[in-house]
C-alpha positions in Angstrom: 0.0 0.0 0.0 2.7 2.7 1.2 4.4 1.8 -2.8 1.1 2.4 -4.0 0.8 6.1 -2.4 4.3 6.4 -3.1 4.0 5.9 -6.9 1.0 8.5 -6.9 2.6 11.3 -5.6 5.7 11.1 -7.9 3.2 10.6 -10.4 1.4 13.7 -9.5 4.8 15.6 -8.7 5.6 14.6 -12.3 2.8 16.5 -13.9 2.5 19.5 -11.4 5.8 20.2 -12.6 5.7 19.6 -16.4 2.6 21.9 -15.9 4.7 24.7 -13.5 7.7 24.9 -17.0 5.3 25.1 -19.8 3.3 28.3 -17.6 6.6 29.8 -17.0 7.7 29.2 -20.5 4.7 30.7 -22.0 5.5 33.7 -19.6 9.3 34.3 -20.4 7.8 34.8 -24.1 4.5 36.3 -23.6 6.9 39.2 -21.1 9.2 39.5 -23.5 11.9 38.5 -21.5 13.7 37.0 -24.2 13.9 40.2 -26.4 16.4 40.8 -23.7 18.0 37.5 -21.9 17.6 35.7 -25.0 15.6 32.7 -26.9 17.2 30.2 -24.4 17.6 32.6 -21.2 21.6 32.4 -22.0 21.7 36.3 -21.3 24.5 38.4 -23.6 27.4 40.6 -22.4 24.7 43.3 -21.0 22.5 41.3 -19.4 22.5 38.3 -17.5 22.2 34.1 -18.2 18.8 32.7 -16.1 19.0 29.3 -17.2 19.8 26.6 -14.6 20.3 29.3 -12.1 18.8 28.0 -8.4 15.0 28.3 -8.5 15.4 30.0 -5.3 17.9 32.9 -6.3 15.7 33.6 -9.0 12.2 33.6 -7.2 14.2 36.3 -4.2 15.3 38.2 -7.3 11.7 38.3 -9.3 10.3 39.3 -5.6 12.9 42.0 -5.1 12.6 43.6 -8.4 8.7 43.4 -7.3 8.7 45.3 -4.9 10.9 48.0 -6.1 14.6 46.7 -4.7 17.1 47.6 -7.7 20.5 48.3 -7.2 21.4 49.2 -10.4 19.5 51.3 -13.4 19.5 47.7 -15.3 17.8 46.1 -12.4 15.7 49.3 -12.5 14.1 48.3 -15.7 13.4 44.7 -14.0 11.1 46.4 -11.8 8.6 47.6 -14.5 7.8 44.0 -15.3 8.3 42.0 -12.5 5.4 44.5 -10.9 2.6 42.4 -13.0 3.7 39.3 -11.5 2.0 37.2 -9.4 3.2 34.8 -6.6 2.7 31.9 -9.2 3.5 33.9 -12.2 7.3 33.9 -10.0 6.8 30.4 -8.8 6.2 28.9 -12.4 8.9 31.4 -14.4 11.6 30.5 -11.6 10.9 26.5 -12.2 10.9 27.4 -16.1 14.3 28.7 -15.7 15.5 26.8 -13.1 15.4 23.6 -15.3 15.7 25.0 -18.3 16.1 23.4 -21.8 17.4 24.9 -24.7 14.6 26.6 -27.0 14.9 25.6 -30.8 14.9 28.6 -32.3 13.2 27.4 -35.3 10.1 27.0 -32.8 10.2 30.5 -31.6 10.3 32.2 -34.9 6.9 29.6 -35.8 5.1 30.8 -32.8 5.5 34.3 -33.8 4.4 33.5 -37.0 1.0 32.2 -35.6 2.5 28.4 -34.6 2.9 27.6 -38.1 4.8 24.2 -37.7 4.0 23.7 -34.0 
């Protein structure tokens, strides 16, 4: 029986969290944050890689820039969309980035063509 439960909630665990990338995916694009940190979060010499960083570093960050907490005019420019976000909005972008997997870019350039391809 205790297998049983234990096979459910990894099961469960499996989907919550398949469900928890593809929101924050959806929101790293739909935010535009990859006009700036790129198709694949890898950053560029102004601004900075997010992929694979620890979930947690990220969700304090996203909270910070939030609530208003810059420390540099870069950072500054965070705040303006990190304002919209919500708890989950944070929770599901930080997983997204957190275990990130590398973007075709061939699939980004469909989906702004209407998901011709998808």
């Amino acid at each position: 029986m205790r297998f049983i439960l234990v096979f459910i909630i990894l099961i469960v665990q499996l989907y919550a969290d398949k469900d928890s990338y593809n929101r924050g995916e959806m929101l790293f694009f739909a935010n535009g944050c990859s006009g700036c940190h790129g198709p694949s979060a890898e950053g560029s010499s102004t601004y900075p890689r997010l992929a694979n960083k620890k979930q947690v570093y990220l969700k304090k960050k996203l909270i910070d820039f939030r609530a208003g907490k810059a420390q540099s005019v870069s950072q500054q420019m965070m705040s303006q969309f990190a304002k919209k976000l919500s708890d989950k909005n944070i929770e599901d972008l930080s997983y997204f980035l957190s275990h990130h997997k590398k973007v075709k870019y061939e699939d980004i350039n469909d989906d702004v063509l209407g998901g011709v391809g998808s």
